[in-house]
N, C-alpha and C positions, 0 to 999 in steps of 0.2 A: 215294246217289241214290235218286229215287222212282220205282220202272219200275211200270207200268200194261202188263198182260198180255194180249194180244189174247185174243179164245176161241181160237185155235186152239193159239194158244202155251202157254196151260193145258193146253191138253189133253195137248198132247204133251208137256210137263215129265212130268205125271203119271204119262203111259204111255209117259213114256224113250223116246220115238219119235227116229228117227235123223233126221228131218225139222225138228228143231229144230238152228239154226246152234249150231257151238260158240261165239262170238262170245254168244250170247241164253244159254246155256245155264253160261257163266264167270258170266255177270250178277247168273240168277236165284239161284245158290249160292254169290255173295260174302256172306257176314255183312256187308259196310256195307251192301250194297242195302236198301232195304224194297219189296217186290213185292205190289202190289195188283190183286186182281179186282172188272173194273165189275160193279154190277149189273146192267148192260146186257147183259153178257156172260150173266150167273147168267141172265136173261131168252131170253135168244136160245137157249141150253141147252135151257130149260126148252121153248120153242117147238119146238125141231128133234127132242126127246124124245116130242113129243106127239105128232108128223107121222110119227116111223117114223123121219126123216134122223139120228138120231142113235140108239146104245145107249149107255147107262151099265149100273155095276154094281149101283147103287142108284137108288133116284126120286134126284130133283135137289133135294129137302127132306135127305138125307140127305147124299149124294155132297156136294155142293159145302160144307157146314160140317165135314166130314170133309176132306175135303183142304184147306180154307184153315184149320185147325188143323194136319190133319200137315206139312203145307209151311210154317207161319210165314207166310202169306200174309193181306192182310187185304182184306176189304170195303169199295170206295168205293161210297157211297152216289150215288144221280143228286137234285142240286137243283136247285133253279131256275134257276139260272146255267147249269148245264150245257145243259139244254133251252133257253132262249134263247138263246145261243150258237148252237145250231146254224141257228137263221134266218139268220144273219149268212154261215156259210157258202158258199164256193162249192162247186158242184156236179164236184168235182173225184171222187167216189165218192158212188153211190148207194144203198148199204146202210147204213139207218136205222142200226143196230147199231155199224157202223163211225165212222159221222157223230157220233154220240154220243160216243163213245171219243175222236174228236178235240177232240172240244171239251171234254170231261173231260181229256183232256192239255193242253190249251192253260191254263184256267183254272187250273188245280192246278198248271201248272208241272213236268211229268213226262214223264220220256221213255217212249213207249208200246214196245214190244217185240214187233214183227210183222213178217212175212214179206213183207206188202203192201204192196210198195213206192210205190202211189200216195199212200197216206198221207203219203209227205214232201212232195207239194205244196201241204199245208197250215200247212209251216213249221214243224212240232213238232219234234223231237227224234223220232227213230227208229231203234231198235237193231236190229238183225238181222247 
């Protein structure tokens, strides 16, 4: 299966936070899985990094190719599809971030991996 990682879900894989369901947490450590991080996500990071809302151990240049190597985790790119896609959405959730994520789930065919449970009103697949 292709699971697509919310940011927050990265996070907490990373930092073994007790906040991550075991239900997500069987998923991201099956070897059939393959587990991707959006760049939307690497993006949002990167923004909550700059504002103060976030620390890391590292910049977000280094952190995030470090841990999508130490995890086996890989890089979905955001294409065009993805971004159109989200016009078509409805306004069932307002963070651009998130909005994105769904329509990179949808397109691609993947089940996303988040705790946000409005996301299943867009009919993806949703692990938690």
């Amino acid at each position: 299966m292709r699971l697509l990682l919310d940011t927050h879900t990265f996070l907490w894989w990373i930092n073994n936070d007790s906040s991550l369901s075991e239900p997500a947490r069987i998923a991201v450590s099956s070897q059939v899985n393959e587990c991707y991080l959006s760049l939307a996500s690497c993006w949002e990071l990167a923004i909550k990094t700059s504002i103060g809302k976030l620390q890391l151990t590292k910049t977000v240049d280094r952190f995030i190719p470090e841990e999508l190597a130490a995890n086996d985790f890989q890089l979905l790119s955001i294409d065009f599809r993805h971004v159109a896609k989200v016009e078509t959405l409805p306004f069932h959730h307002r963070d651009p971030f998130d909005r994105l994520l769904v329509a990179q789930a949808l397109i691609e065919k993947m089940t996303i991996i988040s705790a946000d449970a409005v996301l299943s009103e867009y009919g993806i697949k949703r692990l938690w």
